[in-house]
N, C-alpha and C positions, 0 to 999 in steps of 0.2 A: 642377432637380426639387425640388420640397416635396413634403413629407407629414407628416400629423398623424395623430397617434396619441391618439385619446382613450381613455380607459380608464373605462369605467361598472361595473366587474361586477372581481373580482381575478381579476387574469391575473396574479399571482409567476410565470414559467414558466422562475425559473434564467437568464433572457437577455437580451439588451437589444432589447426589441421595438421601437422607431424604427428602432436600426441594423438590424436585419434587416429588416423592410421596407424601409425604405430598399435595400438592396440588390438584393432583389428588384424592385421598384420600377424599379429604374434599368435593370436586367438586364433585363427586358421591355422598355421603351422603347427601350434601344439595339439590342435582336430586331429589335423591330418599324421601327425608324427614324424615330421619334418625332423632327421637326424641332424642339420648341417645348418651352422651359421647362416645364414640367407641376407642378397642384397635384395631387395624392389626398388626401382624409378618409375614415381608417380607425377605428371606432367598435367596441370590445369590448365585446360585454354577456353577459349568462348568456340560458339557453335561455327562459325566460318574455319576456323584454323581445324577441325574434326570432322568440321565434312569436308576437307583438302584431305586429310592422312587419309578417313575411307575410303575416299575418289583414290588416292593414290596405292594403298594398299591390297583394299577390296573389292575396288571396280563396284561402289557401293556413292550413289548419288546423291547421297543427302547427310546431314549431320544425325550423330547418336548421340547418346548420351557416356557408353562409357567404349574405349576397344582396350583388348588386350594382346599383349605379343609376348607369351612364355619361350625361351629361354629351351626346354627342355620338351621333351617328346615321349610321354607316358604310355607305358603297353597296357596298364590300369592307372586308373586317375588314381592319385595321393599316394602312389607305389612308389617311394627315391631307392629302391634296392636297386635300383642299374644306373640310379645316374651316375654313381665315379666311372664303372665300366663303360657306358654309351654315350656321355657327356664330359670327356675330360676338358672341353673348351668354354666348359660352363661355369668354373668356377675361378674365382679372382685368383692369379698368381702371387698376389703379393699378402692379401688379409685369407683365403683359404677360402671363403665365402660362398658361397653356389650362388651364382647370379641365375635366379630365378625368371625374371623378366620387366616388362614393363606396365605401366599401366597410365591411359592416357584419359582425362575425366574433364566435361563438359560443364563449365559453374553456367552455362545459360541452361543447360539439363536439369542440376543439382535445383537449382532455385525454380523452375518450373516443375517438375515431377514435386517437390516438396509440395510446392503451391498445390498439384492435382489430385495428388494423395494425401492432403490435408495431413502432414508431420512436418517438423523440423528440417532444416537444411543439414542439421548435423546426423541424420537418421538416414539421410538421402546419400550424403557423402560415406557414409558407414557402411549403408546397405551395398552402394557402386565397389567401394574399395573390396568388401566382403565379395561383392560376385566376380572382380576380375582374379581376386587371389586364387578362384577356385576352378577358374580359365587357369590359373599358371599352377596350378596342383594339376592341372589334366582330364581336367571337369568339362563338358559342353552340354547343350540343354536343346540339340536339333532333334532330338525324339522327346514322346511324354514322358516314358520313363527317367529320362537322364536329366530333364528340367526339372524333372518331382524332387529328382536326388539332388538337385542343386537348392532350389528353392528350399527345401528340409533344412541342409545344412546352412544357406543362409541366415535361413531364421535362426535358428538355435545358434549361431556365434553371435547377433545381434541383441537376441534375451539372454546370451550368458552376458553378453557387459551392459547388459540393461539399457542398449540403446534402441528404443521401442518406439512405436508409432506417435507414443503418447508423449514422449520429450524428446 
């Protein structure tokens, strides 16, 4: 598993944000049973530069806090049995990798949602990096049922590395 961390916008947030991605990161693919080396690019910006990519991507007018752009096109979410057959352009020619996707995260979000759900910024960044990973597993949360199934799984990868509300 790779991942890049770029940094456009300061994120100082007290922690080491690769290794916590990173963890998260790995903690959903090994949920999910992710068979394949995987890349992610993860991109921090402030809220203007995220509400330009919504505006641009999603005809979507305001800033969010996290978007994601997977990579691959799931018939069932967390299912990779077709992606070498229906994604051979998905994986890196040169490392083998399954480039998986992107994920692009708001540090004026991270530090406001922490402030308004009264936890950490490192809970806040953990919790964002966990929901987009499961946009790029093939997860969406436009019905109740399939937010319930997101929201579950979030939680439970965030209590297995014990990144809790409470630190």
């Amino acid at each position: 598993m790779t991942s890049f961390v770029s940094i456009e916008a300061d994120a100082d947030f007290g922690f080491d944000l690769q290794a916590v991605a990173d963890q998260v990161i790995e903690a959903v693919l090994d949920a999910e049973g992710c068979p394949y080396e995987t890349s992610v690019n993860i991109t921090l910006v402030d809220d203007p530069e995220i509400h330009r990519i919504n505006l641009e991507t999603r005809e979507i007018d305001r800033a969010t806090d996290v978007l994601s752009f997977p990579n691959l096109n799931f018939e069932t979410p967390g299912d990779f049995s077709d992606a070498e057959e229906h994604s051979f352009d998905c994986f890196d020619p040169d490392s083998g990798e399954l480039l998986l996707g992107d994920i692009i995260i708001s540090v004026d979000h991270v530090r406001s949602q922490a402030k308004e759900y009264d936890h950490s910024l490192k809970r806040e960044f953990a919790f964002l990096v966990a929901h987009s990973m499961f946009h790029l597993c093939g997860y969406d949360h436009m019905t109740t049922s399939e937010a319930a199934v997101m929201e579950e799984k979030q939680e439970a990868i965030l209590q297995q590395l014990r990144i809790t509300r409470e630190n």
